[in-house]
py3Dmol code that shows the C-alpha trace and the ligand (Angstrom):
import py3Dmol

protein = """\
ATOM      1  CA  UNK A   1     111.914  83.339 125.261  1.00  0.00           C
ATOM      2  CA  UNK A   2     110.952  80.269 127.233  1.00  0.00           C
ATOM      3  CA  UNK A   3     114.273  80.316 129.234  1.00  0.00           C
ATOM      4  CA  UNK A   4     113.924  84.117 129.872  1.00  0.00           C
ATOM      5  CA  UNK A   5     109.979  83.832 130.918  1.00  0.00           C
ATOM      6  CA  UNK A   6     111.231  80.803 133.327  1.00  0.00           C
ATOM      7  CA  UNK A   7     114.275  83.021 135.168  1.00  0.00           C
ATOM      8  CA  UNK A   8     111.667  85.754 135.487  1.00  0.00           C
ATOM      9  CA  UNK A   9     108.628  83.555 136.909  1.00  0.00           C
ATOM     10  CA  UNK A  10     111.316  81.747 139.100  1.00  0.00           C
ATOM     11  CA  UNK A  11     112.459  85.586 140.231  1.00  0.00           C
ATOM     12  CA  UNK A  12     109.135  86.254 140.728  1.00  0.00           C
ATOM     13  CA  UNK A  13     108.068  83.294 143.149  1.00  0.00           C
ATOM     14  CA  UNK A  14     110.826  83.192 144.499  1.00  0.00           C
ATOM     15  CA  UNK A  15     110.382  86.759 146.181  1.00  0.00           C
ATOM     16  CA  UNK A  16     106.641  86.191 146.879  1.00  0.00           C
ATOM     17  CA  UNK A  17     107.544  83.204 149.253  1.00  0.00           C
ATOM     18  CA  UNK A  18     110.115  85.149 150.658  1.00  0.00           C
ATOM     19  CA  UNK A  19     107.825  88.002 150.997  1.00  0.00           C
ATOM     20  CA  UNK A  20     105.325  85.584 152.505  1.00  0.00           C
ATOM     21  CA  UNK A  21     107.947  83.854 155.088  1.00  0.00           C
ATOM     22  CA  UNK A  22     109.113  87.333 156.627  1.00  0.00           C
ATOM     23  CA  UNK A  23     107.397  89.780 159.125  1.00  0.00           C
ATOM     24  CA  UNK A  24     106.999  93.160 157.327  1.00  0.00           C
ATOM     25  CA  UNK A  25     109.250  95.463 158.358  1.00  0.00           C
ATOM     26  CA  UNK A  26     109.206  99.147 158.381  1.00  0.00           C
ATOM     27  CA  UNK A  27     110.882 100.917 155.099  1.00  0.00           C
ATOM     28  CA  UNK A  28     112.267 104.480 154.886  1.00  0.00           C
ATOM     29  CA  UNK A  29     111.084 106.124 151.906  1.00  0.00           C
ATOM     30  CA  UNK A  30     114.140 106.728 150.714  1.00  0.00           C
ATOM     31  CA  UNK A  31     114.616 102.575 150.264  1.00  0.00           C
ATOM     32  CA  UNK A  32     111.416 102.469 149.248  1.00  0.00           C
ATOM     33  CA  UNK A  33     111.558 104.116 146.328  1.00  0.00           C
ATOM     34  CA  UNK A  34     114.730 102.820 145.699  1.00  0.00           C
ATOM     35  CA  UNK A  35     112.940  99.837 145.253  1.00  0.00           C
ATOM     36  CA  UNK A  36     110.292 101.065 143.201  1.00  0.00           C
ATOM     37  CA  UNK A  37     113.168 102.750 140.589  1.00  0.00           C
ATOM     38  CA  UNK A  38     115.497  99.806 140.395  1.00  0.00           C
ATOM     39  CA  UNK A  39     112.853  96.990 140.836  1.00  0.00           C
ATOM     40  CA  UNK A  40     109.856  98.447 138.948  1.00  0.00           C
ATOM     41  CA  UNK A  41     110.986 100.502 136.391  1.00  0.00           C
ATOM     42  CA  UNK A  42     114.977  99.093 135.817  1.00  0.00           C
ATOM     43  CA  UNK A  43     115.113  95.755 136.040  1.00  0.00           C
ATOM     44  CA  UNK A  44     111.549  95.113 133.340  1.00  0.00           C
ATOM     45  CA  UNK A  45     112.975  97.820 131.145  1.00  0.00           C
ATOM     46  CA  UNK A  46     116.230  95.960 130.999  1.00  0.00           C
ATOM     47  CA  UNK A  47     114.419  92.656 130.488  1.00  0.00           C
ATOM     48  CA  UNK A  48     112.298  93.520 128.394  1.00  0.00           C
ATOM     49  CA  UNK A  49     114.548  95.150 126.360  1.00  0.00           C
ATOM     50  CA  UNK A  50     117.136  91.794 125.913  1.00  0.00           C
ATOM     51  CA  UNK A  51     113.754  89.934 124.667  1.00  0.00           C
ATOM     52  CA  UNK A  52     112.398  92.332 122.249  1.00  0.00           C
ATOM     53  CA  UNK A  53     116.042  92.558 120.818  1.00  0.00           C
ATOM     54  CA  UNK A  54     116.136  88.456 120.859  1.00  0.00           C
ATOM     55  CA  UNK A  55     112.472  88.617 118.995  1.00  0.00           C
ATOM     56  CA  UNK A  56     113.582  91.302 116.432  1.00  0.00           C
ATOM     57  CA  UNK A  57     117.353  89.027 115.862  1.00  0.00           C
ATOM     58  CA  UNK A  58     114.831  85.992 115.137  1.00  0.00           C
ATOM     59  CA  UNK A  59     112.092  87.256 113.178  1.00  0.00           C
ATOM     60  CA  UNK A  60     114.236  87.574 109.699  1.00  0.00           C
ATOM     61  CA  UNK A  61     114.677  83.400 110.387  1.00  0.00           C
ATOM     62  CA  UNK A  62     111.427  82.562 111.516  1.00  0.00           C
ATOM     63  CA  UNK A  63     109.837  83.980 108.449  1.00  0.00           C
ATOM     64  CA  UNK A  64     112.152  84.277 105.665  1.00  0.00           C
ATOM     65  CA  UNK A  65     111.252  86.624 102.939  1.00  0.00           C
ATOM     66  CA  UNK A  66     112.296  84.766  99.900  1.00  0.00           C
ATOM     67  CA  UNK A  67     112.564  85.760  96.133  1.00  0.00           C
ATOM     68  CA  UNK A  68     109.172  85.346  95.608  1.00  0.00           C
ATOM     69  CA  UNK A  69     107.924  87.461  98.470  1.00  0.00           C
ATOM     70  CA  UNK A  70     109.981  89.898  97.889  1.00  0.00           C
ATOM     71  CA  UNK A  71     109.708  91.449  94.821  1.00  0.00           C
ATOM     72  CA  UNK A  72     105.928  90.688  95.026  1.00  0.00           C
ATOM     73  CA  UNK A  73     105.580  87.769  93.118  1.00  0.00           C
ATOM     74  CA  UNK A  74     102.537  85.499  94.125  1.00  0.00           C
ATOM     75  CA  UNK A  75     100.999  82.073  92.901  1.00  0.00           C
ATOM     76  CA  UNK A  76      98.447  82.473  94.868  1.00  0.00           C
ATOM     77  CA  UNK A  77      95.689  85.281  96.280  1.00  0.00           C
ATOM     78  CA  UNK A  78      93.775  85.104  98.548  1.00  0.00           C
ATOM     79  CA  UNK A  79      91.162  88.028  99.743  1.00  0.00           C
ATOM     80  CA  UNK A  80      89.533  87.529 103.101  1.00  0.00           C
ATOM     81  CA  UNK A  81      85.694  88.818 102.862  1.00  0.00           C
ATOM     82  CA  UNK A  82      82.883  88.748 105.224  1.00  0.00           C
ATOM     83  CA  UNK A  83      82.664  86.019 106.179  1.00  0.00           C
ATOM     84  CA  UNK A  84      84.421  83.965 103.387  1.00  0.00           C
ATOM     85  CA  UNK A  85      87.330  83.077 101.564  1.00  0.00           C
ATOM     86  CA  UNK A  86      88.056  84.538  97.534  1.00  0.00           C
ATOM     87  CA  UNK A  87      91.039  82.171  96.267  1.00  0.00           C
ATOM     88  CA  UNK A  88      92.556  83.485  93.215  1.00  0.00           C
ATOM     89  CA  UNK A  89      95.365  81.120  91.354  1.00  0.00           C
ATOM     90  CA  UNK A  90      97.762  83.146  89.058  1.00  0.00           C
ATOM     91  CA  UNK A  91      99.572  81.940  86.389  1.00  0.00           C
ATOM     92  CA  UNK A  92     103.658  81.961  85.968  1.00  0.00           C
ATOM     93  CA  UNK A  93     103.128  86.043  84.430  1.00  0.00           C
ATOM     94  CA  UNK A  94     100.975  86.644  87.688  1.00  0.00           C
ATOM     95  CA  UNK A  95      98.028  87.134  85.934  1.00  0.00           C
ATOM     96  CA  UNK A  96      94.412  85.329  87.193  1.00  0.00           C
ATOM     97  CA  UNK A  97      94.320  81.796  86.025  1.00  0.00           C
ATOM     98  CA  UNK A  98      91.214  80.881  87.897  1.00  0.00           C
ATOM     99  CA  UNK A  99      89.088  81.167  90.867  1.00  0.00           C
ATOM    100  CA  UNK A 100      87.806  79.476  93.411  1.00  0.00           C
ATOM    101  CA  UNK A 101      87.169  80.194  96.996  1.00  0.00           C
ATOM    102  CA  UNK A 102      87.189  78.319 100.821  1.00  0.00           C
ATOM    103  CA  UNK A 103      89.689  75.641  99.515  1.00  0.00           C
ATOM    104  CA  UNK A 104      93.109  75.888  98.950  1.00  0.00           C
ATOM    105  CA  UNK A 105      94.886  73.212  97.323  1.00  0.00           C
ATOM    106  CA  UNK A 106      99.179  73.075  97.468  1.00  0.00           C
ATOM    107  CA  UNK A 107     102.112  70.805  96.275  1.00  0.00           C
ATOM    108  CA  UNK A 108     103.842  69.231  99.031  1.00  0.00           C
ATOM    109  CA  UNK A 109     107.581  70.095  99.597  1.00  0.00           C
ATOM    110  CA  UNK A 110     107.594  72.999  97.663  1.00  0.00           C
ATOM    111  CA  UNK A 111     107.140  76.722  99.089  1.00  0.00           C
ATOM    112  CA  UNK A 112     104.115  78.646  97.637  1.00  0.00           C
ATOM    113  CA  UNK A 113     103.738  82.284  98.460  1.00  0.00           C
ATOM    114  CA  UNK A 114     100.589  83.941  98.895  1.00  0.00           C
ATOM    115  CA  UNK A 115      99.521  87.926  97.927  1.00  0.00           C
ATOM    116  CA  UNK A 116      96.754  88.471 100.903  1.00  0.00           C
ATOM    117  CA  UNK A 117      94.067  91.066 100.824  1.00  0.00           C
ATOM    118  CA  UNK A 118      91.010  91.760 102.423  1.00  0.00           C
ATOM    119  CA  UNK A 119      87.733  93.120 100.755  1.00  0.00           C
ATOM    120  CA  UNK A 120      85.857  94.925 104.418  1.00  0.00           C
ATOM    121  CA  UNK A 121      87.731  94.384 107.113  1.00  0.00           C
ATOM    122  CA  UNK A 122      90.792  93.001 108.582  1.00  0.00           C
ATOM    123  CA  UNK A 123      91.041  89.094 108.245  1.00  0.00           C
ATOM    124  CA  UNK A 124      94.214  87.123 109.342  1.00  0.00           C
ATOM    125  CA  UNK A 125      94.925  84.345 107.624  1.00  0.00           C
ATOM    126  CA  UNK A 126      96.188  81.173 109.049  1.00  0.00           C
ATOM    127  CA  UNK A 127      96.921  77.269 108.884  1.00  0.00           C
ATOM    128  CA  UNK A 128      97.850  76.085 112.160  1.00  0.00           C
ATOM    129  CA  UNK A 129      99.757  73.127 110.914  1.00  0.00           C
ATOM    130  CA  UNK A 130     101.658  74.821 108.518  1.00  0.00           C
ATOM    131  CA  UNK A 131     103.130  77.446 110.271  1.00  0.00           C
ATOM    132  CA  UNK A 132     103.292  81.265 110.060  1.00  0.00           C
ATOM    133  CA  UNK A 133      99.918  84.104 110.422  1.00  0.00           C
ATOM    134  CA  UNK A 134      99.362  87.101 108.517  1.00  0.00           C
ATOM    135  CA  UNK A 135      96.989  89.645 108.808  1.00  0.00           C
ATOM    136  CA  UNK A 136      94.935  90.758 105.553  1.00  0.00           C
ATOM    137  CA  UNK A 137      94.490  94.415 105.697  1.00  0.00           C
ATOM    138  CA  UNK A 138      92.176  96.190 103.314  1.00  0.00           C
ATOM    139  CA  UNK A 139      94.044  98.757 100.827  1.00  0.00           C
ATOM    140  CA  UNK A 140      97.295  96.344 101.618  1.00  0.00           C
ATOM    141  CA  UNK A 141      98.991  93.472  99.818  1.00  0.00           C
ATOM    142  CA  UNK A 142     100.788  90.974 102.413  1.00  0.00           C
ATOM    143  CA  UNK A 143     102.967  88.442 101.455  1.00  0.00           C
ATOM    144  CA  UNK A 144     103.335  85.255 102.978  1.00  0.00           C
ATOM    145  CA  UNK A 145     105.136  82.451 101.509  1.00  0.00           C
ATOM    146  CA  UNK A 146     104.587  78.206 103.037  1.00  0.00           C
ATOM    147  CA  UNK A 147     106.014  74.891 102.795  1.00  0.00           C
ATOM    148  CA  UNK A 148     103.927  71.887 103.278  1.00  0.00           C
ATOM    149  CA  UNK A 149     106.238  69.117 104.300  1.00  0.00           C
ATOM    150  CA  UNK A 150     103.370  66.496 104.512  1.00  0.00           C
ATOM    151  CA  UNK A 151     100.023  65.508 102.139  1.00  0.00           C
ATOM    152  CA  UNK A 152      96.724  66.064 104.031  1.00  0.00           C
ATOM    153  CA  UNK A 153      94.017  68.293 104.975  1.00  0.00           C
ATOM    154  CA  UNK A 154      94.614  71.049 107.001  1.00  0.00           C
ATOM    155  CA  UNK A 155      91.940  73.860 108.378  1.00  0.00           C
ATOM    156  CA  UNK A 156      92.832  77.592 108.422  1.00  0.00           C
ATOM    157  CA  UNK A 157      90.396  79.383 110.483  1.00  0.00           C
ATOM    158  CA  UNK A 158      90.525  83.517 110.315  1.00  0.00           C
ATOM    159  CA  UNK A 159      92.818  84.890 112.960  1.00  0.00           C
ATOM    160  CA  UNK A 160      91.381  88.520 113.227  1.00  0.00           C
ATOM    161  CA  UNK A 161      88.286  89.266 114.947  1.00  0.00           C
ATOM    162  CA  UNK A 162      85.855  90.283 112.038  1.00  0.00           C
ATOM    163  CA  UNK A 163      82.302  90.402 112.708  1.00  0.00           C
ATOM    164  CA  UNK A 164      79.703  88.524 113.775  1.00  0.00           C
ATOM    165  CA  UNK A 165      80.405  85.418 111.950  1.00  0.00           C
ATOM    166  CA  UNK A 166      84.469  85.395 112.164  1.00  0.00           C
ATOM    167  CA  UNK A 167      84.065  82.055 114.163  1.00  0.00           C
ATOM    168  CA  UNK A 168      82.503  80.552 111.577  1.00  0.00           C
ATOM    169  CA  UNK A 169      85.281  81.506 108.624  1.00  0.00           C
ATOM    170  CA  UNK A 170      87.316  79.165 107.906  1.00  0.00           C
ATOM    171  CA  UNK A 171      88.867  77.225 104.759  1.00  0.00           C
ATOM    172  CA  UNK A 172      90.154  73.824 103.678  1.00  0.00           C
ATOM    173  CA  UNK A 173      94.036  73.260 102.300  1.00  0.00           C
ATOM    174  CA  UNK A 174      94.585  70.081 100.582  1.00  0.00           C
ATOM    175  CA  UNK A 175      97.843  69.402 100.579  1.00  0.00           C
ATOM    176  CA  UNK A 176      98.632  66.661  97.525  1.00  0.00           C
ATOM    177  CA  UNK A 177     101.801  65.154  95.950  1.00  0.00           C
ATOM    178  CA  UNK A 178     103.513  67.585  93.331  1.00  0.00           C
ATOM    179  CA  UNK A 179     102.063  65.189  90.564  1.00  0.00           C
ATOM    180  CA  UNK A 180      98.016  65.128  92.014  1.00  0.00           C
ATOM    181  CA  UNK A 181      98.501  69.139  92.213  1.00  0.00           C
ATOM    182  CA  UNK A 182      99.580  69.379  88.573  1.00  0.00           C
ATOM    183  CA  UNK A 183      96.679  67.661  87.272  1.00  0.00           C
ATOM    184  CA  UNK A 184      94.266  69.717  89.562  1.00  0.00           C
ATOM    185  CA  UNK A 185      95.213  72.974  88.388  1.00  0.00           C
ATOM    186  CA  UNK A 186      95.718  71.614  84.968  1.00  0.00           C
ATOM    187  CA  UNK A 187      92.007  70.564  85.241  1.00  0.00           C
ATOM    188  CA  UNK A 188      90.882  74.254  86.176  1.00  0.00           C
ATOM    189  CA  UNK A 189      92.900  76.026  83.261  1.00  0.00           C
ATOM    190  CA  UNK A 190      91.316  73.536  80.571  1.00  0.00           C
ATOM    191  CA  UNK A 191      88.652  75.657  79.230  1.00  0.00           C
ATOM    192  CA  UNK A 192      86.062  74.171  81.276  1.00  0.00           C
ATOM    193  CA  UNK A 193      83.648  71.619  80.558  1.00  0.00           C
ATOM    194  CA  UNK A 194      80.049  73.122  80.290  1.00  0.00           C
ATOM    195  CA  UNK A 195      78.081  70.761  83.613  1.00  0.00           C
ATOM    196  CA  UNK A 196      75.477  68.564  82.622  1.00  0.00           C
ATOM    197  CA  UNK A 197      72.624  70.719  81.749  1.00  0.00           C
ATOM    198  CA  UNK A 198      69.607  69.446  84.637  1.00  0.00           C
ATOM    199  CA  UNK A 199      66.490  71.907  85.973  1.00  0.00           C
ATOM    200  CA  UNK A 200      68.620  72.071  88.635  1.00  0.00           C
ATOM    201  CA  UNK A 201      70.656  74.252  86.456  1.00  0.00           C
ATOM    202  CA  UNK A 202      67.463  75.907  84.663  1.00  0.00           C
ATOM    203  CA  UNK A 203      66.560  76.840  88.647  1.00  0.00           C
ATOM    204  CA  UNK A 204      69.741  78.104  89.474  1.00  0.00           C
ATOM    205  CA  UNK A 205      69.579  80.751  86.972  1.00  0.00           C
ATOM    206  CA  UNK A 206      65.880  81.499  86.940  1.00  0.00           C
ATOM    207  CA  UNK A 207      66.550  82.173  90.377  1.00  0.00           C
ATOM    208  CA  UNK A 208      69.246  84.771  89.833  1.00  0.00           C
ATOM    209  CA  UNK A 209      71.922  82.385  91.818  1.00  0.00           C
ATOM    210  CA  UNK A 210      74.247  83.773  89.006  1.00  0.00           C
ATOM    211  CA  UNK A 211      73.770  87.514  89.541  1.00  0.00           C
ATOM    212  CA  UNK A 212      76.728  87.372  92.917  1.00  0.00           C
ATOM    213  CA  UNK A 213      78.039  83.514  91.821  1.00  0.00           C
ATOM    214  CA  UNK A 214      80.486  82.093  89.059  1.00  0.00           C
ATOM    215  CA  UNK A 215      80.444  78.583  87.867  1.00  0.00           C
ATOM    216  CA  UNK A 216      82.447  78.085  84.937  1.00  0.00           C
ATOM    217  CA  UNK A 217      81.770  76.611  81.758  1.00  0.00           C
ATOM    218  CA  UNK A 218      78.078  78.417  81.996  1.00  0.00           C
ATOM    219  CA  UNK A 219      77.019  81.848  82.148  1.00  0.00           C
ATOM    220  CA  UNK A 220      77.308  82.319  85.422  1.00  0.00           C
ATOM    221  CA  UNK A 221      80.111  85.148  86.007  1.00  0.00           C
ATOM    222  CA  UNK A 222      78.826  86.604  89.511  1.00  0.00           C
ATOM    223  CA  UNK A 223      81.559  88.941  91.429  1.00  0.00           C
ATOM    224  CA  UNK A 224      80.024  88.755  95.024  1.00  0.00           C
ATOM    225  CA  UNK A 225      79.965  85.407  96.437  1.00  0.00           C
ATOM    226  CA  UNK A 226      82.149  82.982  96.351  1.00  0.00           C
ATOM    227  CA  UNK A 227      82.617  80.934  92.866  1.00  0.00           C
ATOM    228  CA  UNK A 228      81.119  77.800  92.562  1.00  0.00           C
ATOM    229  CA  UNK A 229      83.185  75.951  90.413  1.00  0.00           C
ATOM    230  CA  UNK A 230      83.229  72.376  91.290  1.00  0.00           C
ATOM    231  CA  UNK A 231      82.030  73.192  94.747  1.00  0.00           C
ATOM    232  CA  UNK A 232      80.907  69.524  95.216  1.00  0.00           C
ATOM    233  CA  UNK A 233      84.180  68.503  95.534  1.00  0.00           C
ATOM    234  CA  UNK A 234      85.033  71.144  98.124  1.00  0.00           C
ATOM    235  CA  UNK A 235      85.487  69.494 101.517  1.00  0.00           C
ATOM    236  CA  UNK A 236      83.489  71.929 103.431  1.00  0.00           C
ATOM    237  CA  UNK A 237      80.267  74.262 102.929  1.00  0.00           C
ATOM    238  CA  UNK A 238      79.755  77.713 103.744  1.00  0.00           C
ATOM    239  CA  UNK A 239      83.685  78.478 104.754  1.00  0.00           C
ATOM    240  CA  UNK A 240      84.727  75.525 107.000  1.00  0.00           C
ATOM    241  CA  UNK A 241      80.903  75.902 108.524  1.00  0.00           C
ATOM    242  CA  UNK A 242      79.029  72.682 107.337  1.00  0.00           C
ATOM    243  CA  UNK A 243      80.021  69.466 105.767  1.00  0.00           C
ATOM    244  CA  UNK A 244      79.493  69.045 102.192  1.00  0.00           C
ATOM    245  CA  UNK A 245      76.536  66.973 101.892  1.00  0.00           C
ATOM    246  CA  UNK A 246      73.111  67.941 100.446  1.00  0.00           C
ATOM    247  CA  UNK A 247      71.380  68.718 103.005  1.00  0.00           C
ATOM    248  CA  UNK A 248      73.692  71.365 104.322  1.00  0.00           C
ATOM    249  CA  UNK A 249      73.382  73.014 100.227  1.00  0.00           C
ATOM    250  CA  UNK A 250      69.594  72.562 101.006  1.00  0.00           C
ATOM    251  CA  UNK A 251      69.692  74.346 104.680  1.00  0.00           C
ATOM    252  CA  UNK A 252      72.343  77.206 103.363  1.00  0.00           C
ATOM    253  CA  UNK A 253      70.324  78.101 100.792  1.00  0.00           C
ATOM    254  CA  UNK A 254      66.793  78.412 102.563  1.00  0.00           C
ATOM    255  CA  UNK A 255      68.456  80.626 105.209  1.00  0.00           C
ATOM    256  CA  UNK A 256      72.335  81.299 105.104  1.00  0.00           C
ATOM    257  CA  UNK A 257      71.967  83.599 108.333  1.00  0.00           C
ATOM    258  CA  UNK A 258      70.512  81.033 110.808  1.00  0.00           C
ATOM    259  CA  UNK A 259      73.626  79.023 109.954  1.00  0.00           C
ATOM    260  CA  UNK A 260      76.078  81.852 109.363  1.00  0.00           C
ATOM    261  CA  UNK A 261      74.895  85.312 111.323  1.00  0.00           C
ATOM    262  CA  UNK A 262      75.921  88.105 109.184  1.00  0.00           C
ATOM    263  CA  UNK A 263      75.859  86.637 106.030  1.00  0.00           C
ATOM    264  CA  UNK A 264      75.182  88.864 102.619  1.00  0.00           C
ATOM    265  CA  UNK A 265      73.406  86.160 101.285  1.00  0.00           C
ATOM    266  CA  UNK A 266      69.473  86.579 101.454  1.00  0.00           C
ATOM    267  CA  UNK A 267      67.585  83.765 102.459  1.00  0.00           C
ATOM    268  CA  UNK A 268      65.965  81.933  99.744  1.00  0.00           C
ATOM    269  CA  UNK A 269      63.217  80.116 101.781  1.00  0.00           C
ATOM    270  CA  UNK A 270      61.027  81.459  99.667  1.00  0.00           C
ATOM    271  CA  UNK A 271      61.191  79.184  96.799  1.00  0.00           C
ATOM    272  CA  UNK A 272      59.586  75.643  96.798  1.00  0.00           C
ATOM    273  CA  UNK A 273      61.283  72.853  98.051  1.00  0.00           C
ATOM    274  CA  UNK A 274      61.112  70.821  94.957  1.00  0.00           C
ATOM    275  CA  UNK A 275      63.599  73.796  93.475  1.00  0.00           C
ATOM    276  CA  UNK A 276      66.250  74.599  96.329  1.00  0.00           C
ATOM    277  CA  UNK A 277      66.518  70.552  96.343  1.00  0.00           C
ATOM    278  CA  UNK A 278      66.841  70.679  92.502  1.00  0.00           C
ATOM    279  CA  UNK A 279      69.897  73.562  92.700  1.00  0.00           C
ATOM    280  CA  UNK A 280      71.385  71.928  95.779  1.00  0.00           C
ATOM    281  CA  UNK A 281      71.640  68.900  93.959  1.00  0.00           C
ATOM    282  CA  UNK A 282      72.938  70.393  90.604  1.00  0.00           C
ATOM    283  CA  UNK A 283      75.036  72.316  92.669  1.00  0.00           C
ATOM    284  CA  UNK A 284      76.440  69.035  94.509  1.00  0.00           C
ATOM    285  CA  UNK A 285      77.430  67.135  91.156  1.00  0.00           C
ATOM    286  CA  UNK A 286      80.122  69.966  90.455  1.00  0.00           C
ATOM    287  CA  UNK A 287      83.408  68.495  90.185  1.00  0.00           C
TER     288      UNK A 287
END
"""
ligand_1 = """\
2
CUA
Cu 87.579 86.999 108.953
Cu 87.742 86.829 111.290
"""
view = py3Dmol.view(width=600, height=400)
view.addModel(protein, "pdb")
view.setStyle({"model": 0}, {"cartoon": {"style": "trace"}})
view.addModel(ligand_1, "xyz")
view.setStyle({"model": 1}, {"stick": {}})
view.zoomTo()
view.show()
């Protein structure tokens, strides 16, 4: 593509400086539009036709659809929402293990394929460093399938233009030797430890937190928002928006929308200080 785009610029300049070195001279119409037929209409459709037949040859390579992909196998899914991230994990029968959401974690060096859906609208998903996009389409299951070569932390911000807030969408992938991964997800299909009981906790359901949020190991079992499940350990806040620190839980919660326009979170700025600092903090010690 590069060496075709190159001959064509090349073509291109070159007959600009010629055009712009030579005194214009008067053209029949019948050369003309012989020009216009063989220069306008020929020569791209030929061109273009040798590169979309060199991008179809080398799409089967560039993304190869592997056992797993095709007959619709997934490990993980993932569900693009407004303006957040639903992870689901799924266990060797492809049924849910457990959720989480705005942070994937993956075993390094070995390929993990992903079912993608989206909840509204369209959402693309995509890790820059990892190579390949795909676009999550509502009433459609993509497939995708990625090989992380190298253990790190990677962003994937959403590739599809999605509303107000689709700047500020965005996840987390932890990459992590074969062994760390193991013991992560072995950690999340335990049947989970019930967190320390604190008012924080008291708070967070007084407050109806748990009518749109999960956390397990309590009664939380919220479908709306994101899951909360050891969201202090989660690198990020509000998809890829805020660091994870307490004040960021504090500000999210008192008004989501001044940090993330569009959000279907209310703003809880209502409540006293003394109680959003309480659930932020509860909220914080999840890991
Ligand atoms: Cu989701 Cu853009």
């Amino acid at each position: 593509m590069v060496i075709g785009g190159a001959i064509i610029w090349a073509l291109t300049i070159g007959v600009l400086a010629y055009a712009g070195r030579t005194r214009p001279k008067p053209m029949s119409v019948r050369g003309a539009s012989r020009l216009i037929v063989w220069g306008g209409v020929a020569f791209p459709v030929i061109v273009l036709f040798l590169l979309l037949s060199y991008a179809v040859w080398l799409m089967p390579q560039v993304r190869p659809w592997l056992p797993g992909a095709m007959d619709g196998t997934a490990e993980i899914e993932v569900t693009g929402e407004q303006f957040w991230w639903r992870i689901l994990y799924l266990d060797q029968a492809g049924k849910p293990a457990f959720e989480t959401a705005n942070e994937l974690h993956l075993p390094v060096g070995r390929r993990t394929t992903f079912r993608l859906k989206a909840a509204d609208v369209i959402h693309s998903f995509w890790i820059p460093a990892l190579g390949g996009k795909m676009d999550m389409i509502p009433g459609r299951d993509n497939t995708l399938s990625l090989e992380p070569t190298k253990a790190g932390i990677y962003r994937g911000p959403c590739a599809e233009f999605c509303g107000t807030s689709h700047a500020l969408m965005a996840f987390s992938v932890v990459v992590m030797e074969e062994a760390d991964y193991l013991a992560w997800r072995a950690a999340r299909t335990q049947a989970p430890v019930a967190p320390q009981k604190t008012s924080g906790q008291e708070l967070f359901f007084r407050h109806g937190c748990a009518a749109c949020h999960a956390i397990a190991g309590t009664p939380a079992i919220g479908r709306i928002g994101p899951d909360l499940t050891a969201v202090g350990e989660r690198q990020t806040l509000a998809a890829g928006t805020l660091s994870n620190t307490p004040d960021s839980m504090i500000r999210f919660i008192r008004d989501p929308a001044s940090i993330k326009p569009g959000v279907k979170m209310p703003a809880f700025g209502m409540l006293p200080d003394g109680d959003i600092e309480a659930i932020s903090a509860w909220l914080g010690g999840l890991k």
